[in-house]
C-alpha positions as a Markdown table, in Angstrom:
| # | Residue | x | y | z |
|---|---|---|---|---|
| 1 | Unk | -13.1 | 12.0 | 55.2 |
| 2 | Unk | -10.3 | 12.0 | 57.6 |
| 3 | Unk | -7.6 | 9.9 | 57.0 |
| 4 | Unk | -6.1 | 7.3 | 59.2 |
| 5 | Unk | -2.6 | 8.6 | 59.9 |
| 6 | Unk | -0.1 | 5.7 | 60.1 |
| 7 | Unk | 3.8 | 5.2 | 61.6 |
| 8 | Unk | 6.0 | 2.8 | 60.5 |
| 9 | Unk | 8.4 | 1.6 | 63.2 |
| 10 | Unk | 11.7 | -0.1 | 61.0 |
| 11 | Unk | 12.0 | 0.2 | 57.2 |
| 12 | Unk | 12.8 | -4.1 | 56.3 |
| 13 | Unk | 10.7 | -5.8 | 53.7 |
| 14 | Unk | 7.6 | -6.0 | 55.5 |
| 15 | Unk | 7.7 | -2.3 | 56.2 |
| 16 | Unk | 7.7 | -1.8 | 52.1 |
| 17 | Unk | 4.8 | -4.2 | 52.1 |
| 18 | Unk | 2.8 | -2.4 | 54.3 |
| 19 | Unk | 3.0 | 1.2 | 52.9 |
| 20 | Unk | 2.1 | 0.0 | 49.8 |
| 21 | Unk | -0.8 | -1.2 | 50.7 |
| 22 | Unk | -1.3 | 1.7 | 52.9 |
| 23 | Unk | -0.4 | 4.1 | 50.4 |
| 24 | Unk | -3.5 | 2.3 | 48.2 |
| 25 | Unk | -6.0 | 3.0 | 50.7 |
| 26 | Unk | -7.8 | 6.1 | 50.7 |
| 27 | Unk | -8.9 | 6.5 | 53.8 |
| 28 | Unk | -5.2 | 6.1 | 55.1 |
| 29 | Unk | -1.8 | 7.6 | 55.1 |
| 30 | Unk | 2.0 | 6.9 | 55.6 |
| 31 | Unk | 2.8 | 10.4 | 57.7 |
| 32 | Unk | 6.1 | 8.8 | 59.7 |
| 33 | Unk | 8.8 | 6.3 | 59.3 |
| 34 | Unk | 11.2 | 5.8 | 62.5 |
| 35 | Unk | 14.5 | 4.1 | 61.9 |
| 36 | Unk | 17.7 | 3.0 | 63.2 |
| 37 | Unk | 19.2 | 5.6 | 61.6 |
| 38 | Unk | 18.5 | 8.9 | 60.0 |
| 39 | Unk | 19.9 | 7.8 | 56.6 |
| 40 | Unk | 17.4 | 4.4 | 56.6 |
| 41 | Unk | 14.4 | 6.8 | 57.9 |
| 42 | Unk | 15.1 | 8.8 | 54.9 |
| 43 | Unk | 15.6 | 6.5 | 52.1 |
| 44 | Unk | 12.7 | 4.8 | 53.1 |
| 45 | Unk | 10.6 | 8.1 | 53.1 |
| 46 | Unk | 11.7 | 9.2 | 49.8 |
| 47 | Unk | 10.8 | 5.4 | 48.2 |
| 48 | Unk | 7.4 | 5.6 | 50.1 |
| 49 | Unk | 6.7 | 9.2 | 50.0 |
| 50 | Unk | 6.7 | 9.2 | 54.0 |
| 51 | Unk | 7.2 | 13.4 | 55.1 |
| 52 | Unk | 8.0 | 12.6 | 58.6 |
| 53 | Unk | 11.4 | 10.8 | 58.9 |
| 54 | Unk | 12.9 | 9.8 | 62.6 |
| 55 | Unk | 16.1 | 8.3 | 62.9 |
| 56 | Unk | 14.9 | 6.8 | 65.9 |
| 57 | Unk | 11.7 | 4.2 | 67.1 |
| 58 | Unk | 11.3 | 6.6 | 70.3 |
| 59 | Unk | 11.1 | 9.7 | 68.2 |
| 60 | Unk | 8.2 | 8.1 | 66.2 |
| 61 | Unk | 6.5 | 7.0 | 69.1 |
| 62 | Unk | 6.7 | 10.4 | 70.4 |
| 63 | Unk | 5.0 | 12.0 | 67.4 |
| 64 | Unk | 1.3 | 13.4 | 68.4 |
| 65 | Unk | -0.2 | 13.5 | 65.3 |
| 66 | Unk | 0.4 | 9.7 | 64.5 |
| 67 | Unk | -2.5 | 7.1 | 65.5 |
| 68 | Unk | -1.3 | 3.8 | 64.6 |
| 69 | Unk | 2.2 | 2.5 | 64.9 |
| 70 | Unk | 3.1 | -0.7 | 62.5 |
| 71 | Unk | 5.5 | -2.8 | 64.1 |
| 72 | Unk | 7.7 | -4.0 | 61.5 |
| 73 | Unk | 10.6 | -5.4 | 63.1 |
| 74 | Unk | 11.5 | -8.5 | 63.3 |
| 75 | Unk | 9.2 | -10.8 | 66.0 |
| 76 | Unk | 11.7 | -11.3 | 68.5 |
| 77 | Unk | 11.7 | -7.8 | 69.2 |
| 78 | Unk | 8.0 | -6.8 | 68.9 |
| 79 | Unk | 7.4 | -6.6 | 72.9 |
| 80 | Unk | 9.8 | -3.7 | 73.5 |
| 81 | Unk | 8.4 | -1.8 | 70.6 |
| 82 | Unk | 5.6 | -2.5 | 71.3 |
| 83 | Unk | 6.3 | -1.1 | 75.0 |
| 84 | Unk | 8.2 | 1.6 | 73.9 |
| 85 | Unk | 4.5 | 2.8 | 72.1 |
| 86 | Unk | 2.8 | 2.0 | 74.8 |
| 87 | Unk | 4.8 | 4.0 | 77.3 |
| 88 | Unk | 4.9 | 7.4 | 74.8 |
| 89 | Unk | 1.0 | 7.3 | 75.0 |
């Protein structure tokens, strides 16, 4: 079975919530983490065992290989992420 391969766009408490519970699933994996910075993308990665690390939400968006993008920052700002996925396809 293929697994579901999942990006986490900021790396606050909810993020940590949700790759846990990814990183329970089976049928799913954490493969990207996108940041503010590269130093956040990365120590967020190493907790979370996350191999693709992006010290920016554009260069996640921008990976082909991931399928789902969590928004995790907070609500205020969920449109333009959300647009910014949109836009890189």
């Amino acid at each position: 079975m293929e697994k579901i391969r999942w990006g986490i766009l900021a790396t606050g408490w909810i993020a940590e919530q949700l790759a846990e519970a990814i990183n329970s699933q089976p049928d799913a994996v954490c493969l990207a983490v996108g940041s503010r910075t590269q130093q956040s993308a990365d120590k967020f990665g190493e907790q979370w065992d996350i191999s693709r690390r992006y010290p920016t939400y554009e260069a996640l968006a921008a990976d082909p290989d991931v399928e789902v993008i969590y928004i995790a920052t907070p609500h205020n700002l969920h449109y333009d992420n959300m647009k910014l996925c949109l836009n890189a396809g």
